[in-house]
C-alpha positions in Angstrom: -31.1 88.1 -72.6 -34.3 87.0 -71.0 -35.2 90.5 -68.6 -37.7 87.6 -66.6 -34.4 86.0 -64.8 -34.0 89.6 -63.8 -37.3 90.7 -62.6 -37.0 87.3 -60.5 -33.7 88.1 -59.0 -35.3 91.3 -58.1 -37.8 89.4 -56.6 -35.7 87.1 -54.2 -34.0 90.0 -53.2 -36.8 92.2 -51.7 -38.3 88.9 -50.1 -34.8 88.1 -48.8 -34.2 91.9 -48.0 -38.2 91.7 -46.0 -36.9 88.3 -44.2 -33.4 89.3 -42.8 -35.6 92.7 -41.5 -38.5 90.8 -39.4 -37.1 87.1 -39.1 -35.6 86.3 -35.6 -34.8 82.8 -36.1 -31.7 81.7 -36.7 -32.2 79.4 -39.7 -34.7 81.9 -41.2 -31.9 84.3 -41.0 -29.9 81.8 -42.7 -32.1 80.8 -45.5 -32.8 84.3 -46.3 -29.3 85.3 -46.6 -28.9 82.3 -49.4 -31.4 83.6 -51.1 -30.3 87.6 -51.1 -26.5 85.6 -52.3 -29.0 83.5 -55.1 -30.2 86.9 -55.9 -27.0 88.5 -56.6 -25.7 85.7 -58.8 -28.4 86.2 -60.8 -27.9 89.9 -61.1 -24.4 89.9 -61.2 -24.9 87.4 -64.4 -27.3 89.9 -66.2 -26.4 93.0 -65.3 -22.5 92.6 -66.0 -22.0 94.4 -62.6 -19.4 92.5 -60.2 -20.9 90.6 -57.3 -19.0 92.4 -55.1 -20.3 95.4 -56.0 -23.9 94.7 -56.1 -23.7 93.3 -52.2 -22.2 96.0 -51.3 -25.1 97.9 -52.7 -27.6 95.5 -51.1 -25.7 95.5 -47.9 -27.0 99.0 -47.0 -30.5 97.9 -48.4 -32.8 97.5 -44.5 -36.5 97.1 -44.1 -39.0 96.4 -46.5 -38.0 97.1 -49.9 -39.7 99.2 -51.7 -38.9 100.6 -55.2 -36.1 103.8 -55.9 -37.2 106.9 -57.5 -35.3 108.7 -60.3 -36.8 112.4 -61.0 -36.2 113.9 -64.5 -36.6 117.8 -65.5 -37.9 118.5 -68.7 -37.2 122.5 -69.9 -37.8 123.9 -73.5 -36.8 127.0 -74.9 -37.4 128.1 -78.4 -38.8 124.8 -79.1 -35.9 122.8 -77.9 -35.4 120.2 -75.1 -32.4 121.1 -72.5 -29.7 118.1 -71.9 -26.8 118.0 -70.3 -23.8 115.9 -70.9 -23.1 113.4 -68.6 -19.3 112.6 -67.7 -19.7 109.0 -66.2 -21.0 107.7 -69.7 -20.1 110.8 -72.3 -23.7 110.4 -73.7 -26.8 113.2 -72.9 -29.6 113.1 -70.6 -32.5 115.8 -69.2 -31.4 116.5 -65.8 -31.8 114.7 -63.1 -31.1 112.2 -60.2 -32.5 110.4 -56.9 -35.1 111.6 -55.0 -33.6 112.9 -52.0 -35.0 112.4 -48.3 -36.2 115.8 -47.3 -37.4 117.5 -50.7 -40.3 117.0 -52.7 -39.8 115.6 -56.6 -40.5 119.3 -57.4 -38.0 120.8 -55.5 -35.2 117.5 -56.8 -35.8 118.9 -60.2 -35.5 122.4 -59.3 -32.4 121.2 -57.9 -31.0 119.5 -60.8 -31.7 121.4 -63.2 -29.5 124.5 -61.3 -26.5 121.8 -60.1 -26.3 119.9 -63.8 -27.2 123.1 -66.2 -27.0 126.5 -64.2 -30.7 127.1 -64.9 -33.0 128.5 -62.3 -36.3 127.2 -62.8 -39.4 126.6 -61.6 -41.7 123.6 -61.7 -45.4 123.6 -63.5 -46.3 120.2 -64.3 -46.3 116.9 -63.7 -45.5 115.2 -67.0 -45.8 111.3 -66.0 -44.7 108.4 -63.7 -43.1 105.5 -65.1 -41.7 102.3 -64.1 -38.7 101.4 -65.7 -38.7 98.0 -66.4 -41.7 98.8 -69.2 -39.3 101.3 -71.0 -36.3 99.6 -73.2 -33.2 100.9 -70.2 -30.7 98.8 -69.9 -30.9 96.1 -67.1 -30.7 97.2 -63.5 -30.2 95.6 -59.8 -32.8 97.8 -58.8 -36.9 98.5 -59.2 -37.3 102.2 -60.2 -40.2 104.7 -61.3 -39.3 107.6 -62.9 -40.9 111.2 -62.3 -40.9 113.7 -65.1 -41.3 117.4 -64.2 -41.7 120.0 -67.0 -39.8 123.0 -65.6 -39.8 126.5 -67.1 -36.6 128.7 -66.5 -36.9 132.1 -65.0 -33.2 132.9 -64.6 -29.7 131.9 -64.7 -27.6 130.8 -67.6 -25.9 127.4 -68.7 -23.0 126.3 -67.1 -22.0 123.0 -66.7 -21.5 121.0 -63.3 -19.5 118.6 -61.1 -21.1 115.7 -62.9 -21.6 117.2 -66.0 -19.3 118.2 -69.2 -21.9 119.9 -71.7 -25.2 122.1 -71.7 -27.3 122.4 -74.6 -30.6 122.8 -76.1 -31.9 120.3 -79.0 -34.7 119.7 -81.1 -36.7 116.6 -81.7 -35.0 116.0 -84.9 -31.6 116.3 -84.0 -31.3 114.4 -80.7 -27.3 113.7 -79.6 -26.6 110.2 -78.4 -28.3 109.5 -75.2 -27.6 108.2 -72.0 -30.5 105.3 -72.0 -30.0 104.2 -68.2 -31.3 107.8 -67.8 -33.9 108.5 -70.4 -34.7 107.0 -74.0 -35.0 108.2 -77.5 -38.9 107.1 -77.1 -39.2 109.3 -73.6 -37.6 112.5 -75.1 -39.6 112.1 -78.3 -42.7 111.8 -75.8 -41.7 114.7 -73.8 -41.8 116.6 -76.9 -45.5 115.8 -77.0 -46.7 118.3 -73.9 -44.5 121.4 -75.9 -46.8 120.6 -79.0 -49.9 119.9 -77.2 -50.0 121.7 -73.3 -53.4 119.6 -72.6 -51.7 116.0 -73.1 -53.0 113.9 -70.2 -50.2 112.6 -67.3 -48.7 109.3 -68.6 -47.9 106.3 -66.0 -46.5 102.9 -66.5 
């Protein structure tokens, strides 16, 4: 699979997604909405998601587009990294979701962390920014930069949630099957860098 074709498609859609926002002629309107259907041929091809499906998605897509944000808690205890098991894909991932409007990545992770695992925690630090098309995920329709906040829990106890099956601690050496649209063997091992060394600088990219 060449991942260019993608990051092209990706392209065309934002400009077409821009156009159809601040065009007001009618054949601009037109042209822009072939290229947003160019674009979804292309992703539809690469992404093995159904057409329909990602116009759908694009459909509710307005304004200038501008890249999503997926935020990512990372909490040890006794050395070991906390998952949880995702049910949509039976594989493991730190918790996590989309920013929402309203709350600060922070208070997302805080969030997560309580809805996925049962944990109340608190945030410390930030542990990096990265965009996901440098990390080897799986293809996606959209752009998206990833926020990891190491978390420390101060109370509650593991319990499972609505979109989650399992809730376990592991250590670097004997991580489960991931879930790599979420996170990557690479980013857990990484993560495990700031519970051996507190002073490792903020990654991004």
């Amino acid at each position: 699979m060449d991942i260019k074709w993608l990051e092209w498609a990706k392209q065309l859609q934002a400009i077409a997604q821009a156009g159809l926002t601040y065009s007001k002629d009618v054949y601009d309107v037109e042209r822009f909405e072939m290229i947003r259907e160019m674009s979804i041929e292309i992703m539809s091809q690469h992404t093995e998601v159904n057409q329909r499906l990602i116009r759908d998605l694009f459909a509710n897509e307005t304004g200038y587009a501008t890249p999503k944000v997926d935020i990512r808690a990372v909490v040890f205890k006794d050395s070991k990294i906390l998952l949880v098991k995702e049910k949509s894909d039976g594989a493991w991932a730190l918790p996590g979701g989309w920013g929402d409007i309203g709350l600060s990545p922070s208070e997302v992770a805080v969030k997560e962390v309580k809805e996925e695992a049962g944990f109340v925690v608190r945030a410390v630090k930030l542990l990096g920014v990265l965009d996901k098309k440098c990390h080897p995920h799986p293809p996606s329709p959209y752009h998206i930069y990833k926020i990891f906040i190491q978390c420390e829990i101060v109370g509650g106890e593991a319990t499972k949630g609505i979109e989650t099956s399992e809730v376990e601690f592991f250590s670097e050496e004997e991580l489960p099957r991931l879930s790599v649209e979420r996170n990557t063997e690479s980013q857990i091992k990484w993560a495990f860098k700031f519970l051996h060394n507190p002073h490792e600088p903020v990654y991004f990219d």
